[in-house]
C-alpha positions as CSV (number, residue, x, y, z in Angstrom):
1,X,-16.1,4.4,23.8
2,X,-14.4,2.9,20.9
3,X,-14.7,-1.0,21.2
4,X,-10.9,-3.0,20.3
5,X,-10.8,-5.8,18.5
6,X,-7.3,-8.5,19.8
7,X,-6.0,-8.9,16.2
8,X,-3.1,-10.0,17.3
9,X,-4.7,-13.0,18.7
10,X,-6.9,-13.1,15.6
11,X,-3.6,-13.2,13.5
12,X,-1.1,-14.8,15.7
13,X,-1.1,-18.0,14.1
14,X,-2.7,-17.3,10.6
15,X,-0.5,-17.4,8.0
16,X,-2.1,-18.0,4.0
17,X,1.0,-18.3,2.4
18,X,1.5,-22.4,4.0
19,X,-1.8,-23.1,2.6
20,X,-4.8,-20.4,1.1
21,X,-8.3,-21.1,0.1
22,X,-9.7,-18.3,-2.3
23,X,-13.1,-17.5,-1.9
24,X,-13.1,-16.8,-5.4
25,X,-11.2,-19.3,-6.9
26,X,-12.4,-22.0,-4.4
27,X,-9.1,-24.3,-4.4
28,X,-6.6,-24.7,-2.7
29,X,-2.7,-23.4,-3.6
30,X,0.6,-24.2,-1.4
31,X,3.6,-22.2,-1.4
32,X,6.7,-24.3,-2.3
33,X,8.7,-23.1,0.3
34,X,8.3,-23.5,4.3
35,X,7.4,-20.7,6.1
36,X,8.4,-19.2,9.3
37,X,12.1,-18.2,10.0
38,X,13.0,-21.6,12.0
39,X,12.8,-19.5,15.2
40,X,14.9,-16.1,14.5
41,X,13.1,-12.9,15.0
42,X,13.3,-10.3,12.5
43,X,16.4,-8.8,14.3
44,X,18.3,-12.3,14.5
45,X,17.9,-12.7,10.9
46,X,19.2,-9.8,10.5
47,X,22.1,-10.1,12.3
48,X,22.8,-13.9,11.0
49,X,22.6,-12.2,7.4
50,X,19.8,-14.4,6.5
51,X,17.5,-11.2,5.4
52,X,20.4,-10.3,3.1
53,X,21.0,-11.3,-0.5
54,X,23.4,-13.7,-1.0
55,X,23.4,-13.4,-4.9
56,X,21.7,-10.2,-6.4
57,X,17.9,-10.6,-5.8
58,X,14.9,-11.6,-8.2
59,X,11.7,-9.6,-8.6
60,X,8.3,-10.4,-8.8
61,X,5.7,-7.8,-9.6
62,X,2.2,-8.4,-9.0
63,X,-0.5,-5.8,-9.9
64,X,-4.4,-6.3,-8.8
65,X,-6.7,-5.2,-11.7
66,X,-10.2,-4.6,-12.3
67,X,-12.4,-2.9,-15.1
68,X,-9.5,-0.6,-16.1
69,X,-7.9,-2.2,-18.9
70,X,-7.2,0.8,-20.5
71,X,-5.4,2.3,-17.5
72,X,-3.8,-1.3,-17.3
73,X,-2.4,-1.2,-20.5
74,X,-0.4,1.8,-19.7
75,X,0.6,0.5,-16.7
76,X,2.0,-2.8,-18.6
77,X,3.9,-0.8,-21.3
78,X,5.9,1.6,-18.9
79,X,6.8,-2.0,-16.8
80,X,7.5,-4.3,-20.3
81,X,9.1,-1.3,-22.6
82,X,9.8,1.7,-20.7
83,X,11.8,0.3,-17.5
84,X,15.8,-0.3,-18.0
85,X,15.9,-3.7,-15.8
86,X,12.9,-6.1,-16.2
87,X,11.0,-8.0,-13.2
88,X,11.6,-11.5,-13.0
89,X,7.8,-12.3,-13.0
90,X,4.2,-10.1,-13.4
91,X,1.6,-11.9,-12.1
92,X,-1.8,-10.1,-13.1
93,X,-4.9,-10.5,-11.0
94,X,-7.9,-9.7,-12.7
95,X,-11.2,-9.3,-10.6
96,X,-13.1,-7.9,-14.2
97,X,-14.3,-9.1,-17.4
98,X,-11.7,-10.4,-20.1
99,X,-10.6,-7.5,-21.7
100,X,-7.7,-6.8,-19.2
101,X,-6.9,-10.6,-20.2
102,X,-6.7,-9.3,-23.8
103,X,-4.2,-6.1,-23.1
104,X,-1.9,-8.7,-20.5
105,X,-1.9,-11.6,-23.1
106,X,-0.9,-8.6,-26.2
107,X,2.5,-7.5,-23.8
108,X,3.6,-11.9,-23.8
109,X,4.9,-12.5,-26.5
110,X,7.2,-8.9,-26.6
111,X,8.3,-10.5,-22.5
112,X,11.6,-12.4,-21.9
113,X,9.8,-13.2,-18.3
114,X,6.6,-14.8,-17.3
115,X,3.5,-13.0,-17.4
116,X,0.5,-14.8,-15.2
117,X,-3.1,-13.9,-15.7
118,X,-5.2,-14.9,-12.4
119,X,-8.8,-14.6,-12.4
120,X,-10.5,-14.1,-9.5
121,X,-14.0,-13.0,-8.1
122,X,-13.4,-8.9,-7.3
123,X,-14.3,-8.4,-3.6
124,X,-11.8,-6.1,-2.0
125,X,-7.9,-5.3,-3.0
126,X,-7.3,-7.3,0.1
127,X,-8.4,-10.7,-1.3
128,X,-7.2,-9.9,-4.9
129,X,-3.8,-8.9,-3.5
130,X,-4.0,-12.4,-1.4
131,X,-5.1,-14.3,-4.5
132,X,-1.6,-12.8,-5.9
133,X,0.6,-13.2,-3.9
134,X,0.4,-16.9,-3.3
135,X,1.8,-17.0,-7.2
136,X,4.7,-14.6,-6.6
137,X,7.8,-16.8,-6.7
138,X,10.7,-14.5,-6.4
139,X,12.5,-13.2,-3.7
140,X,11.5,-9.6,-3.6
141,X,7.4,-8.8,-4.2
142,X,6.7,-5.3,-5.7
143,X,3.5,-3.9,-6.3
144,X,2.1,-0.9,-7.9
145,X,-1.7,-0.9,-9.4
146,X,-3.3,-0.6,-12.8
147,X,-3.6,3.3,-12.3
148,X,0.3,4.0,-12.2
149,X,3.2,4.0,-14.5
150,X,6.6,3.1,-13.3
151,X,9.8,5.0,-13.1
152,X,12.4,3.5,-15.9
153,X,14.6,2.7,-13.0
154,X,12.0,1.1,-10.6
155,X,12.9,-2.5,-10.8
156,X,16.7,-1.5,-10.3
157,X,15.9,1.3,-7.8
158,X,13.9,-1.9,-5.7
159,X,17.0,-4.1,-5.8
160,X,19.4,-2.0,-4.3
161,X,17.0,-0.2,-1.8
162,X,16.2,-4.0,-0.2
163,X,20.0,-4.7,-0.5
164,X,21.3,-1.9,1.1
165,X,18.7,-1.9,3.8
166,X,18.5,-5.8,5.0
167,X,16.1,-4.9,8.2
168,X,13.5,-3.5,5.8
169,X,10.7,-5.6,5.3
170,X,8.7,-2.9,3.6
171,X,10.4,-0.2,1.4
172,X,8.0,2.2,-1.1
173,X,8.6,5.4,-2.7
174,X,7.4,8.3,-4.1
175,X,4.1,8.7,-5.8
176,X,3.7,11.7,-8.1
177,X,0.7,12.7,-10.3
178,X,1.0,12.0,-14.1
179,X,-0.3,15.2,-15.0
180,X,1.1,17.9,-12.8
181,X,-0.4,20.5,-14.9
182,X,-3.8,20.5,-13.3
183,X,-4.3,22.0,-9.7
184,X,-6.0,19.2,-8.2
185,X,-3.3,16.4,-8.8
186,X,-0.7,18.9,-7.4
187,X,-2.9,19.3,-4.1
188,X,-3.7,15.3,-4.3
189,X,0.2,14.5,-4.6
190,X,0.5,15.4,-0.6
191,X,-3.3,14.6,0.6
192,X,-3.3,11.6,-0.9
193,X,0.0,9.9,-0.8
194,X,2.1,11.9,1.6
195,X,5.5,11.1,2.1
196,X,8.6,12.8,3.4
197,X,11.4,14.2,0.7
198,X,14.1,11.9,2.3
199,X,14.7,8.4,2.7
200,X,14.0,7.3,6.1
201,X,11.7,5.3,8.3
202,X,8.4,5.6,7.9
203,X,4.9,3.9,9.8
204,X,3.2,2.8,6.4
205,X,4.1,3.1,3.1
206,X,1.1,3.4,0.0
207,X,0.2,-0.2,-1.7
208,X,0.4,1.2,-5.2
209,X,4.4,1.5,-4.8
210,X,5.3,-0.8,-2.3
211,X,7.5,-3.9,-2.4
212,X,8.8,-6.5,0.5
213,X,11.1,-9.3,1.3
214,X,8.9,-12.8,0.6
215,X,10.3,-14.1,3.6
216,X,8.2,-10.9,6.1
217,X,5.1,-11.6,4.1
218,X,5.3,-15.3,4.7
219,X,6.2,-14.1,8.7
220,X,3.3,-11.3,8.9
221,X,0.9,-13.9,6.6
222,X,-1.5,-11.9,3.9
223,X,-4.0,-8.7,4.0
224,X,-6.6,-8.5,6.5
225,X,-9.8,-9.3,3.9
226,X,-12.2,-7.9,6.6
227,X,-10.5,-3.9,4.9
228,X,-12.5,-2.6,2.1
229,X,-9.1,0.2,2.1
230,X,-6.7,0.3,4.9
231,X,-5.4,-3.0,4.1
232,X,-2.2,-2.0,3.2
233,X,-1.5,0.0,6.3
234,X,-2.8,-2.5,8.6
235,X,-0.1,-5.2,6.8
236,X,2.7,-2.8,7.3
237,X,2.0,-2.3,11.4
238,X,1.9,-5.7,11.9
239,X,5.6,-6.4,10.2
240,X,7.1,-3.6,12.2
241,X,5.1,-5.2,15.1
242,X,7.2,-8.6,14.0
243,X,10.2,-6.5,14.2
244,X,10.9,-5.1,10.7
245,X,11.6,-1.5,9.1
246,X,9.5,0.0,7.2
247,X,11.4,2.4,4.7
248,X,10.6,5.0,2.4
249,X,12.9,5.7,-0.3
250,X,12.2,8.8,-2.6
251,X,13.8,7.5,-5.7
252,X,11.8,4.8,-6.0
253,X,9.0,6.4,-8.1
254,X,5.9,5.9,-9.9
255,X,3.6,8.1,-12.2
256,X,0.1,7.8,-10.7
257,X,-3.3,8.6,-12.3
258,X,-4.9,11.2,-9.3
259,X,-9.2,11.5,-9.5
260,X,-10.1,14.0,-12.0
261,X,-12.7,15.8,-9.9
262,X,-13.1,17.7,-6.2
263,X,-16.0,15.4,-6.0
264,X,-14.0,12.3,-6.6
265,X,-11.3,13.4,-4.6
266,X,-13.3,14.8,-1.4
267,X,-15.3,11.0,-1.9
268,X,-11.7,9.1,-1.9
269,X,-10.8,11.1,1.4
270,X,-14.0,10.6,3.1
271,X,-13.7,6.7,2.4
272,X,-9.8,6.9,3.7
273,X,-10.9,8.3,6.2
274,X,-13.8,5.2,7.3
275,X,-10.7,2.9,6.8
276,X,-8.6,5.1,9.2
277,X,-10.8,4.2,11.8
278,X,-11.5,0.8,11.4
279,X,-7.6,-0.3,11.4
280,X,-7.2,2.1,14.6
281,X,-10.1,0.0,16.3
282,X,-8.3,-2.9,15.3
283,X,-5.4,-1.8,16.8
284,X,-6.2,0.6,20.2
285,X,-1.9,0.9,20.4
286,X,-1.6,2.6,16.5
287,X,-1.2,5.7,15.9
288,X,-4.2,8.0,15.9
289,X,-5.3,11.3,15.4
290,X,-8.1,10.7,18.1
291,X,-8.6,9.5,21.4
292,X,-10.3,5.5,22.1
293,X,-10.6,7.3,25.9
294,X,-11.1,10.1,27.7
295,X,-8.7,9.9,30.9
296,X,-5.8,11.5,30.7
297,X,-4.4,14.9,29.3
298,X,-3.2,13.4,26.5
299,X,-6.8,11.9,26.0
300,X,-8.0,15.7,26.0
301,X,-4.9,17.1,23.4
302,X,-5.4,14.5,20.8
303,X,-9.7,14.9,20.7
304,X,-8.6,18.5,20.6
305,X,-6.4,18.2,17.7
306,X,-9.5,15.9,16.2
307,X,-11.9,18.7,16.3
308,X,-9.0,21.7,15.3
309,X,-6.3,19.8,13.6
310,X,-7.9,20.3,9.9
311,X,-6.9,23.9,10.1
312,X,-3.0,23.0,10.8
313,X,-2.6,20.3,8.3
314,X,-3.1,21.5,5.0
315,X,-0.7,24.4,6.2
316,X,2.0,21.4,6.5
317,X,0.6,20.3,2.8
318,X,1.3,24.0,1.1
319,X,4.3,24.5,2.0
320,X,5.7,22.0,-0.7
321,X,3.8,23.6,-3.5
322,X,5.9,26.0,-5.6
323,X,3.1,28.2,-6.9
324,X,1.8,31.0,-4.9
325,X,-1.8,30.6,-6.4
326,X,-1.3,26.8,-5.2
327,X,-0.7,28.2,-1.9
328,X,-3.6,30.6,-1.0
329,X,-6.1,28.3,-2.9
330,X,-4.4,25.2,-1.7
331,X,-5.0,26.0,2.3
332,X,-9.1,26.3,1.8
333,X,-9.1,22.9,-0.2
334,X,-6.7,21.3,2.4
335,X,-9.5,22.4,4.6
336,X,-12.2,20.9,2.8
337,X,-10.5,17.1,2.6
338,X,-9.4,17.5,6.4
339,X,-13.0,17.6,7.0
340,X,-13.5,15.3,5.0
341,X,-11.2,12.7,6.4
342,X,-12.7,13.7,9.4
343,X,-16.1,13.0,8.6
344,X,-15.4,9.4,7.2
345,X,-14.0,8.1,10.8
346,X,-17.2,9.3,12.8
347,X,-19.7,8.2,10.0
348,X,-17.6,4.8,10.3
349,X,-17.6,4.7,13.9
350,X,-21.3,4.9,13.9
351,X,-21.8,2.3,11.5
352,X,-19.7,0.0,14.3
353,X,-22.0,1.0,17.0
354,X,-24.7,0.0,15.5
């Protein structure tokens, strides 16, 4: 039997963002504002307008970085030169040696906004994110990572997505290979980040393009630093469990850069699908593709769809691709990472036994 871990009382009354320690800075940094919603839930925020813009929002965009710089650089350009509406703020957390201090410090001085340049120790994206976000001022937190380009339209795309949807505490968007030419980032466009073609509610959306209302992340309080991957969906059950949406809006996109190998790729899966388990042991009552139990027919259907399900969902994967030589090769490798993903939770779940 899988063991359950109460993170809700674990996290009930956590929340970094009044006052954070980081491990690797090792000092402490408040937040200037209070935290909590003076007693309104989600929903009576809502209602009360409070979640709502009063004046048109400000950005901050925080991106986690580490031994990439060249990847960063590109990253920074398509953000500073390429986008038609500028952040407010780009706070840079650097977990790697000081050349991606170099590349942030050469995109300054062409800026008319602030550019901050945190270092930090690199343990997981989880505590670099954390380390982040207590230096993200504005009202409106988007974050993409140093392996993605942004849409010219992202920051304005952002805005109006969180004003027109007020009950969103999450909202992400599309995430799209930068090189479509090359069969592998076309198959790892839907293995890897998923998402349906319309806007719409959604359980999770992907951390490299992904943005939220301040005031949920100060409500929810910061990523779960215990998730070597996985953080981001375990921080986006806990704000619907506080009440929000989470959204997913297609038109908010960014350019990402996909593994270059099968090796790489099949490795990626396998590790997704370790942190797959561990945030479904955290929380018994998330969705799952497999059973904690064995007691009732619905125990039986989803360890079935365990076992059989890698045959049915690459055929929900190829259906989007437009090639018909993406299609018959496309179902084998879907195959392959289903295994894969597969593979990852019971070598995981073994490892927590232990």
């Amino acid at each position: 039997m899988l063991e359950s871990v109460n993170a809700r009382c674990r996290y009930g009354k956590m929340n970094p963002f009044i006052l954070t320690k980081s491990r690797a800075e090792g000092d402490l940094m408040t937040r200037r504002e209070p935290c909590g919603g003076g007693g309104q839930t989600p929903q009576e925020s809502i209602e009360r307008g409070t979640h709502s813009f009063d004046q048109k929002p400000t950005v901050s965009v925080l991106i986690c970085t580490y031994q990439r710089h060249e990847l960063l650089d590109q990253c920074l350009r398509s953000l500073v030169f390429e986008t038609a509406e500028k952040p407010d703020e780009l706070v840079i957390v650097n977990g790697g040696d000081e050349r991606a201090d170099e590349v942030a410090r050469s995109f300054q001085a062409s800026c008319h906004f602030p550019i901050r340049i945190i270092k930090t120790i690199n343990k997981n994206l989880a505590v670099s994110r954390n380390v982040g976000l207590t230096h993200c001022q504005c009202d409106i937190i988007a974050m993409t990572d140093d392996d993605a380009k942004v849409f010219p339209d992202w920051i304005t795309q952002i805005k109006r997505a969180h004003c027109d949807h007020p009950e969103a505490g999450a909202i992400g968007g599309s995430v799209i290979a930068a090189n479509q030419e090359k069969f592998i980032n076309r198959i790892a466009n839907y293995t890897v980040f998923p998402a349906p073609p319309r806007e719409g509610r959604v359980r999770t959306v992907p951390g490299v393009n992904a943005s939220y209302k301040k005031r949920a992340i100060q409500e929810v309080g910061g990523y779960d630093e215990s998730l070597f991957r996985g953080e981001d969906v375990d921080f986006n059950w806990r704000l619907r469990e506080k009440g929000y949406e989470v959204y997913h809006d297609p038109r908010i996109g960014v350019y990402h850069v996909h593994r270059t190998s099968w090796l790489g790729l099949i490795r990626q899966i396998f590790m997704y699908g370790r942190a797959y388990y561990l945030v479904r042991k955290k929380w018994r009552d998330m969705y799952s593709i497999f059973p904690h139990q064995l007691k009732s027919g619905r125990d039986f259907l989803k360890a079935g769809y365990f076992l059989f399900g890698m045959f049915i969902e690459p055929r929900a994967w190829i259906k989007y691709q437009s090639k018909a030589t993406d299609m018959v090769l496309g179902y084998p490798m879907g195959v392959v990472l289903s295994i894969a993903w597969r593979i990852g939770m019971i070598v995981q779940c073994l490892k927590c036994q232990r």
